[in-house]
VOPAGU-2260 file (C-alpha; in pm, 1 decimal, decimal comma):
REM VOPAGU-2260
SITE   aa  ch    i         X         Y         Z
SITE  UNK   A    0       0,0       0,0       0,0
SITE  UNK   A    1      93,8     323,5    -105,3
SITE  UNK   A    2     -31,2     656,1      -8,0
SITE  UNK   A    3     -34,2     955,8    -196,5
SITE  UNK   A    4     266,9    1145,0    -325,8
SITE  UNK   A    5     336,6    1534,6    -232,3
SITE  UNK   A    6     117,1    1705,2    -435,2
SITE  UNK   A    7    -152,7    1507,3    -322,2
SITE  UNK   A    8    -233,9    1746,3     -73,4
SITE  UNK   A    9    -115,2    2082,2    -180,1
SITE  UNK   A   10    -300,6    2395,2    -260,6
SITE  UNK   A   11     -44,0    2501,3    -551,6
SITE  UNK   A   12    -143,1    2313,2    -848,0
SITE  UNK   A   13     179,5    2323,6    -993,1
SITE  UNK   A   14     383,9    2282,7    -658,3
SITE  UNK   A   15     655,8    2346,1    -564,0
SITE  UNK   A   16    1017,4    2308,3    -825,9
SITE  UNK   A   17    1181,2    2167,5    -526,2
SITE  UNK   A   18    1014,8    1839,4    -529,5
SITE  UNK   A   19    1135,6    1825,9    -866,9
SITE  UNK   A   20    1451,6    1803,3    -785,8
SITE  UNK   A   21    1519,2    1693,9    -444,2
SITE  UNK   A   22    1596,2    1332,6    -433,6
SITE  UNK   A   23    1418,6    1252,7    -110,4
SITE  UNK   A   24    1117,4    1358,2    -209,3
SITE  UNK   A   25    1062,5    1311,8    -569,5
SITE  UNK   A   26    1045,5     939,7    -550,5
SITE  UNK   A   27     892,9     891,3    -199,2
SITE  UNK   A   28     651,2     673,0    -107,1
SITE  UNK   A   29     513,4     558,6     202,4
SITE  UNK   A   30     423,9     193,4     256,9
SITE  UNK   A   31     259,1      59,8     523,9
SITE  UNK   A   32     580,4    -103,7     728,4
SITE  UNK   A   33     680,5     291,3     742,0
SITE  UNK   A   34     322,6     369,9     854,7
SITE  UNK   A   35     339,5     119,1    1067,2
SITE  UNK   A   36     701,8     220,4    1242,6
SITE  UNK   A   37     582,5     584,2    1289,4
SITE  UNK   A   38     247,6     477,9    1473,4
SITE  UNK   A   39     474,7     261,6    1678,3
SITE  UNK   A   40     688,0     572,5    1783,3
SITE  UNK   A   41     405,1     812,4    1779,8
SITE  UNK   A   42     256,1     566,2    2105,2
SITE  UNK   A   43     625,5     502,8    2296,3
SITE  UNK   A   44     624,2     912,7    2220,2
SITE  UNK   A   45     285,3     951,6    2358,2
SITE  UNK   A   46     331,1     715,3    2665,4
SITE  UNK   A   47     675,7     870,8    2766,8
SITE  UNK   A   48     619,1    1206,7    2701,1
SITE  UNK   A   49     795,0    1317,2    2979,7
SITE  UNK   A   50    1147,1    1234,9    2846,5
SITE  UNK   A   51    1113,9    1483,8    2606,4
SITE  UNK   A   52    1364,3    1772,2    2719,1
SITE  UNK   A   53    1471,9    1943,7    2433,9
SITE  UNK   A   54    1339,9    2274,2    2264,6
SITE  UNK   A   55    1160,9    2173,4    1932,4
SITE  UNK   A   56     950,0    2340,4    1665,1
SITE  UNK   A   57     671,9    2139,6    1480,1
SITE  UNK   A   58     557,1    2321,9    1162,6
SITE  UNK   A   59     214,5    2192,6    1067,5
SITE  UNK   A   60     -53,5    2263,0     813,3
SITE  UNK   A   61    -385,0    2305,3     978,7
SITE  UNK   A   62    -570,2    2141,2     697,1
SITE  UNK   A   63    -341,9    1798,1     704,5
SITE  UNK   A   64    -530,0    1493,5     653,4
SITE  UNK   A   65    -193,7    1261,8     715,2
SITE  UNK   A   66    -131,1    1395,1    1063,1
SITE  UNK   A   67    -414,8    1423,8    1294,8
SITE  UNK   A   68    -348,1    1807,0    1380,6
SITE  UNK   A   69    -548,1    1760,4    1730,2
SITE  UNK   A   70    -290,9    1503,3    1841,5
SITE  UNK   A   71       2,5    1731,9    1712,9
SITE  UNK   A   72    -140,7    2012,5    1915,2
SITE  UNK   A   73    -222,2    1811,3    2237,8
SITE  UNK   A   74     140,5    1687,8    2212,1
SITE  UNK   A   75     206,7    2031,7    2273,6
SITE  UNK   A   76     -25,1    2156,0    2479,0
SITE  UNK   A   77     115,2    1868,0    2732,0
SITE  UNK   A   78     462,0    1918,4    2691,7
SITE  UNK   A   79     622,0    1951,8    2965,6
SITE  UNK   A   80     930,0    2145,8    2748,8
SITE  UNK   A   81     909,2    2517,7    2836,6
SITE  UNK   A   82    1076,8    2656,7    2501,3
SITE  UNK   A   83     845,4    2451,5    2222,9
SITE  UNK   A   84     698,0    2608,7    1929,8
SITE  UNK   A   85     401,2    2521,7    1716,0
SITE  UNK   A   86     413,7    2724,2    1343,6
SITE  UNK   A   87      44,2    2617,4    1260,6
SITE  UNK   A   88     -38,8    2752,7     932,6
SITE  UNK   A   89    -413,5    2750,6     869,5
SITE  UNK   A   90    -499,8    2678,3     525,2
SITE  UNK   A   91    -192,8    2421,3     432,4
SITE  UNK   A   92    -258,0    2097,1     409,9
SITE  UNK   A   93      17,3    1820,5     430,9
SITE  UNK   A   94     283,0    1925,1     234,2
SITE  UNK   A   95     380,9    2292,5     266,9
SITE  UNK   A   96     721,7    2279,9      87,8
SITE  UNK   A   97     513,8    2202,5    -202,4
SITE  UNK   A   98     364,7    2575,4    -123,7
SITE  UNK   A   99     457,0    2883,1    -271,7
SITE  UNK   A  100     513,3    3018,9      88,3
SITE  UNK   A  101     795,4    2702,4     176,3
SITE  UNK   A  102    1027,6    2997,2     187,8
SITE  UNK   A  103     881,4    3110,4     435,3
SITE  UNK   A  104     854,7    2807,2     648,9
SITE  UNK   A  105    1207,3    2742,4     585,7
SITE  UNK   A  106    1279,8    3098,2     703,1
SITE  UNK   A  107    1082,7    3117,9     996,2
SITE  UNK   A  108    1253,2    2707,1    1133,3
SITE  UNK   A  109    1574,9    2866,8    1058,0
SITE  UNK   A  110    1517,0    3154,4    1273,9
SITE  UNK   A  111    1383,3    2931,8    1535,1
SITE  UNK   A  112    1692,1    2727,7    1522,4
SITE  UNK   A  113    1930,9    3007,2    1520,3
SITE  UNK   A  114    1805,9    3202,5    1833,9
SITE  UNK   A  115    1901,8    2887,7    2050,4
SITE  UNK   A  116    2247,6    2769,3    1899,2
């Protein structure tokens, strides 16, 4: 089983250039032994929340249908971590560096990530 490539769930009909060229993305896929693995760490991440210590960012589109954006914000909203960020972006679905905005997103991680290095 396969489910559906990038563009699958974009709002740019013509996407994004970079997926034409980036070889990590043009030919993914994702079967269901990978789906299976990341619902397997998604639970030992749920159940052991607590060991999570680090400062992270989680960039999201509000409209994703792959990742249940309730969980991603209850994950956190429970958090114990006091410097976390959520960059929700409304009307993206899945894959926002398909987006004319990825810039953007890029931009505003690599802000996030230099203020703490």
């Amino acid at each position: 089983m396969v489910l559906g490539g990038p563009r699958s769930e974009c709002k740019n009909p013509h996407g994004n250039p970079y997926y034409d060229i980036e070889p990590f993305v043009k030919d993914f896929a994702i079967t269901t032994r990978t789906t299976h693995s990341l619902i397997k760490g998604l639970k030992y991440m749920r159940s052991h929340l607590d060991l999570v210590k680090s400062p992270f960012v989680i960039v999201l589109g509000g409209k994703d249908k792959v990742i249940d954006v309730g969980l991603v914000n209850k994950f956190h909203s429970e958090s114990k971590v006091e410097d976390k960020t959520l960059l929700l972006y409304e009307d993206i679905a899945h894959s926002l560096l398909a987006e004319n905005e990825a810039e953007e997103y890029f931009e505003k991680v690599s802000d996030w990530v230099s203020e703490r290095i």
